[in-house]
TILO-5321 format. One record per residue (C-alpha): y, x, z; residue in one letter. Coordinates in steps of 0.25 Angstrom, whole numbers, padded with zeros to 4 digits. Layout:
BEGIN
[[Y,X,Z],a] ...
***
This chain:
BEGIN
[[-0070,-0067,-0043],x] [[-0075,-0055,-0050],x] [[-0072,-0042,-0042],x] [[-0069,-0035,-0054],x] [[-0056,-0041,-0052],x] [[-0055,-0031,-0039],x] [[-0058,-0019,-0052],x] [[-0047,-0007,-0052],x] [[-0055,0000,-0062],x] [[-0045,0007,-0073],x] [[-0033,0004,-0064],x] [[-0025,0014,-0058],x] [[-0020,0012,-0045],x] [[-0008,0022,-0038],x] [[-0007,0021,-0022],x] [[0005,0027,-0015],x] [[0002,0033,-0004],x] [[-0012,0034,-0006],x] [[-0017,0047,0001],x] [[-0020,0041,0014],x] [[-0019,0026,0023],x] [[-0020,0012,0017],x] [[-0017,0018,0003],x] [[-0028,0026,0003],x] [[-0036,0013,0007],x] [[-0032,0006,-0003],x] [[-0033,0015,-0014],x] [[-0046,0018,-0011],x] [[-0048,0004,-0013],x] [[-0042,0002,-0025],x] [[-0049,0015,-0032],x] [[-0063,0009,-0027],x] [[-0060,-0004,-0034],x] [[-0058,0006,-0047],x] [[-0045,0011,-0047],x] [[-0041,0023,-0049],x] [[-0031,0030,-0038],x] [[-0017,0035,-0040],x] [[-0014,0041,-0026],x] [[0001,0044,-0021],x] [[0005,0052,-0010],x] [[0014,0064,-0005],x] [[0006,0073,0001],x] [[-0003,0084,-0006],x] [[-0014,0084,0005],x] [[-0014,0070,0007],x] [[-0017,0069,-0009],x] [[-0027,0077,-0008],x] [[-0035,0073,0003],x] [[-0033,0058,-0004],x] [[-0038,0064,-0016],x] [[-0050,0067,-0011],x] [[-0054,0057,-0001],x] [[-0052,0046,-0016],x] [[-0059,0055,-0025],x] [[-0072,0057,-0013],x] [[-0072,0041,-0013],x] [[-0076,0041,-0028],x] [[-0061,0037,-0032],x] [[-0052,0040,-0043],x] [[-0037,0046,-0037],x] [[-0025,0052,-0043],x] [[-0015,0059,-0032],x] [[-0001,0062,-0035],x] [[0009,0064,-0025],x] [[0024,0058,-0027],x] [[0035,0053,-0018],x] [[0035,0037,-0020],x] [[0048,0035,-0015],x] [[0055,0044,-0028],x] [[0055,0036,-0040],x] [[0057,0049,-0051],x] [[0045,0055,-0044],x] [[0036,0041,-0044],x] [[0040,0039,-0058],x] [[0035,0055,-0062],x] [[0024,0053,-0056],x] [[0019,0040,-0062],x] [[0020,0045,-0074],x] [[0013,0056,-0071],x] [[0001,0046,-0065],x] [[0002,0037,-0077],x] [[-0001,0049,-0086],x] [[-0012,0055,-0078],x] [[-0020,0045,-0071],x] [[-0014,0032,-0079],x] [[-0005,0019,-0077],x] [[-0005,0014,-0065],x] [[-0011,0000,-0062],x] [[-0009,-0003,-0047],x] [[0001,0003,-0037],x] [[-0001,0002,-0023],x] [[0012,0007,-0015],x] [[0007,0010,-0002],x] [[0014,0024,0002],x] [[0023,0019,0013],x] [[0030,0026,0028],x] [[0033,0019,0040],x] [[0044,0026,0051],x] [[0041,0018,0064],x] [[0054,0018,0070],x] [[0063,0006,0077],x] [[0073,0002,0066],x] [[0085,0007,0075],x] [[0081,0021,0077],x] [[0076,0022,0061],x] [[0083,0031,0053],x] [[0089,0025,0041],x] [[0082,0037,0031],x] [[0069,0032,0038],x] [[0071,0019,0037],x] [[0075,0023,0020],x] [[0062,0029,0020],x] [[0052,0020,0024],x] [[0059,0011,0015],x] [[0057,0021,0003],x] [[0044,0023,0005],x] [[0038,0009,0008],x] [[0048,0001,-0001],x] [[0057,0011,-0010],x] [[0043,0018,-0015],x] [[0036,0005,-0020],x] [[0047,0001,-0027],x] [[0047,0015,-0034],x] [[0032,0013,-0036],x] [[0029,0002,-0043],x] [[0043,0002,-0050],x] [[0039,0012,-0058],x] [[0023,0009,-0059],x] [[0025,-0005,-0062],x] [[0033,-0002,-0076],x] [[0018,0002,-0082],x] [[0013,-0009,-0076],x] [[0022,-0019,-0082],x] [[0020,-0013,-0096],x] [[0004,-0014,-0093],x] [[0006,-0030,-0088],x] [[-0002,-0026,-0076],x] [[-0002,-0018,-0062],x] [[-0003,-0019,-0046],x] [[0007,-0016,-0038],x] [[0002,-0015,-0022],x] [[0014,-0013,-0011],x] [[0009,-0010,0003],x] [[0016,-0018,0011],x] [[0015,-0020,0026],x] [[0014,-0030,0037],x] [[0028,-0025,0038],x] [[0030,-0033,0026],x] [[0030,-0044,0035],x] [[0033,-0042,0049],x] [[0040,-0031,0056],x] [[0035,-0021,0068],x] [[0044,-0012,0077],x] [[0046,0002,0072],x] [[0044,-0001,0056],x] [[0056,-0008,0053],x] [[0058,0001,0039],x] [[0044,-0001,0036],x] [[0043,-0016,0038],x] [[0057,-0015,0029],x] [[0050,-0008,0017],x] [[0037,-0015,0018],x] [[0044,-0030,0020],x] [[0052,-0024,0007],x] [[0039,-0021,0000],x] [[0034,-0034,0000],x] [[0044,-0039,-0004],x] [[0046,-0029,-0015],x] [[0032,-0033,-0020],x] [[0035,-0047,-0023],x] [[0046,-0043,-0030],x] [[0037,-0033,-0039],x] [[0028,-0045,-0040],x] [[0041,-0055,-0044],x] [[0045,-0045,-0055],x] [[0032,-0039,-0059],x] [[0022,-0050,-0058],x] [[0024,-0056,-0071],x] [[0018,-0042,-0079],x] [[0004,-0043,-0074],x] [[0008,-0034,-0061],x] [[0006,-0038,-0047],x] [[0012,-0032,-0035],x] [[0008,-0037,-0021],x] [[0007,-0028,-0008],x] [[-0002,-0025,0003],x] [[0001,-0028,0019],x] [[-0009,-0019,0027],x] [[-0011,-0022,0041],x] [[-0014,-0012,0051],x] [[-0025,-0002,0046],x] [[-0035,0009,0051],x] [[-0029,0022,0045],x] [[-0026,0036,0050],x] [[-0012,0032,0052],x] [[-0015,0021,0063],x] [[-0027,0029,0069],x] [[-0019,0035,0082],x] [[-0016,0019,0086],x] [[-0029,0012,0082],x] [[-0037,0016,0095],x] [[-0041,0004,0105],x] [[-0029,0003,0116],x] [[-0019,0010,0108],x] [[-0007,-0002,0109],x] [[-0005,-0004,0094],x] [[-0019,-0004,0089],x] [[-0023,-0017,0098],x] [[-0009,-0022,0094],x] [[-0015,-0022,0079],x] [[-0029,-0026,0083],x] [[-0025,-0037,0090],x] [[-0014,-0041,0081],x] [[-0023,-0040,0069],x] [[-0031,-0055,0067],x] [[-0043,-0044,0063],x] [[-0042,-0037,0074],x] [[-0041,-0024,0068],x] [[-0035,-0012,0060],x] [[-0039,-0013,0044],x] [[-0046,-0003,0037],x] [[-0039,0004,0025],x] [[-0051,0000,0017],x] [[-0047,-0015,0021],x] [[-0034,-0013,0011],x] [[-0042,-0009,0000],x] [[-0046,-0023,-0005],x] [[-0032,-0030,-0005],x] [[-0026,-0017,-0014],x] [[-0039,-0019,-0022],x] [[-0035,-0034,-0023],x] [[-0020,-0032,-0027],x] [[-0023,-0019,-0036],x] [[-0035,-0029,-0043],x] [[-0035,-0038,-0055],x] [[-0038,-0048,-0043],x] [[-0024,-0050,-0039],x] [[-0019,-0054,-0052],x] [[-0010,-0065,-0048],x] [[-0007,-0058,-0034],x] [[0008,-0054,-0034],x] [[0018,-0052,-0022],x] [[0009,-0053,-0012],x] [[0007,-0045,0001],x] [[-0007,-0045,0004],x] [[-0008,-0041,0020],x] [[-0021,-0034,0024],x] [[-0019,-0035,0040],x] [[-0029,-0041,0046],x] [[-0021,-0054,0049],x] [[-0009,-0048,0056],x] [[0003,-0056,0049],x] [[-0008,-0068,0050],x] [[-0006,-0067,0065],x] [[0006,-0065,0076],x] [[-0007,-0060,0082],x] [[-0012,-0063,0099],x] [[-0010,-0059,0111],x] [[-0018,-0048,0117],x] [[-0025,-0055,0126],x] [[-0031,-0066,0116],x] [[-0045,-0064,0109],x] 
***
């Protein structure tokens, strides 16, 4: 198989929630493979700072900050991109919140929310970013899903909610929009080495042994490690892929894992 298959050179990639996390990673990834970067988010010095640390690794990347969850302002500000940097060829919705609280103590506006953002916003996203794509009879559509998509955990009843919905809101994407040359399949991460999980990731601390020893690979991922399945999905090399959740765990949801005192 030839890797210019994996080439994202001339394509055009926007990433939600791209100024930090796993959506930095894999935007990284995707602009190495040649793709130059669109970059969402919400906040001036988060931008900035993204901004900075893309451009010192050599890559192209465009910033513009919109709230993805208002469709008027999503459409204004896609046209606004198609005009200045060009027509979108892949969409990776990965902005998303969680609101770890036990379902009977949840408010019923945080619980809205967290559905806003992880399922409402993708909707709105590729709603309005697929039109083109249809026209062009061609485009990739990533959704970041979750392990949530399958299982749930205490404490993240909404997002378990809106990631199980986004799953299943890709393969309806791929159901209605397969047939014009666009496909639309997701990504589950695991549990990864970023700033947000730093605090719990330290030897002793009861949830990072839970993970290491519920993980088959014994460990937390790299952000890095994200960046060949979006490379993969946002590449000629997934042609025929469509509907699918592609899980990058470590083997978690191939396991019910082993008890604590087994090698």
């Amino acid at each position: 198989m030839s890797l210019s298959l994996f080439d994202l050179k001339n394509k055009i990639a926007l990433i939600t929630g791209g100024t930090h996390g796993l959506g930095m990673a894999m935007a990284k990834g995707l602009g190495k493979a040649g793709a130059t970067l669109v970059i969402n988010g919400h906040t001036p010095e988060k931008m900035e700072k993204a901004l900075a640390e893309y451009k010192a690794e050599g890559l192209t990347a465009y910033g513009y900050l919109f709230d993805v969850t208002k469709e008027e302002e999503v459409k204004q500000q896609l046209a606004i991109i198609e005009n200045e940097v060009g027509a979108i060829d892949i969409l990776v919705n990965n902005a998303g919140i969680i609101k770890r609280t036990p379902l009977v103590e949840m408010e019923v506006a945080d619980f809205e929310q967290v559905l806003k953002v992880d399922l409402t916003a993708p909707f709105i996203m590729a709603k309005h970013v697929v039109k083109g794509m249809i026209e062009r009879k061609a485009g990739k559509i990533i959704n970041i899903c979750s392990m949530m998509s399958e299982l749930g955990r205490n404490t993240v009843g909404a997002y378990a909610a809106a990631k199980g919905g986004l799953k299943m809101l890709t393969q309806n994407m791929a159901t209605e929009w397969a047939r014009h040359n666009i496909q639309i399949n997701g990504i589950g991460p695991g549990y990864f080495a970023t700033s947000q999980t730093a605090p719990i990731r330290v030897e002793g601390h009861p949830f990072n042994d839970f993970i290491v020893n519920r993980t088959p690979a014994g460990k937390w991922g790299e952000p890095g490690e994200l960046a060949g399945a979006a490379i993969f999905l946002a590449s000629e090399a997934s042609n025929f892929v469509n509907g699918h959740i592609l899980y990058v765990d470590g083997g978690i949801l191939a396991t019910i894992g082993k008890p604590s005192n087994e090698e």
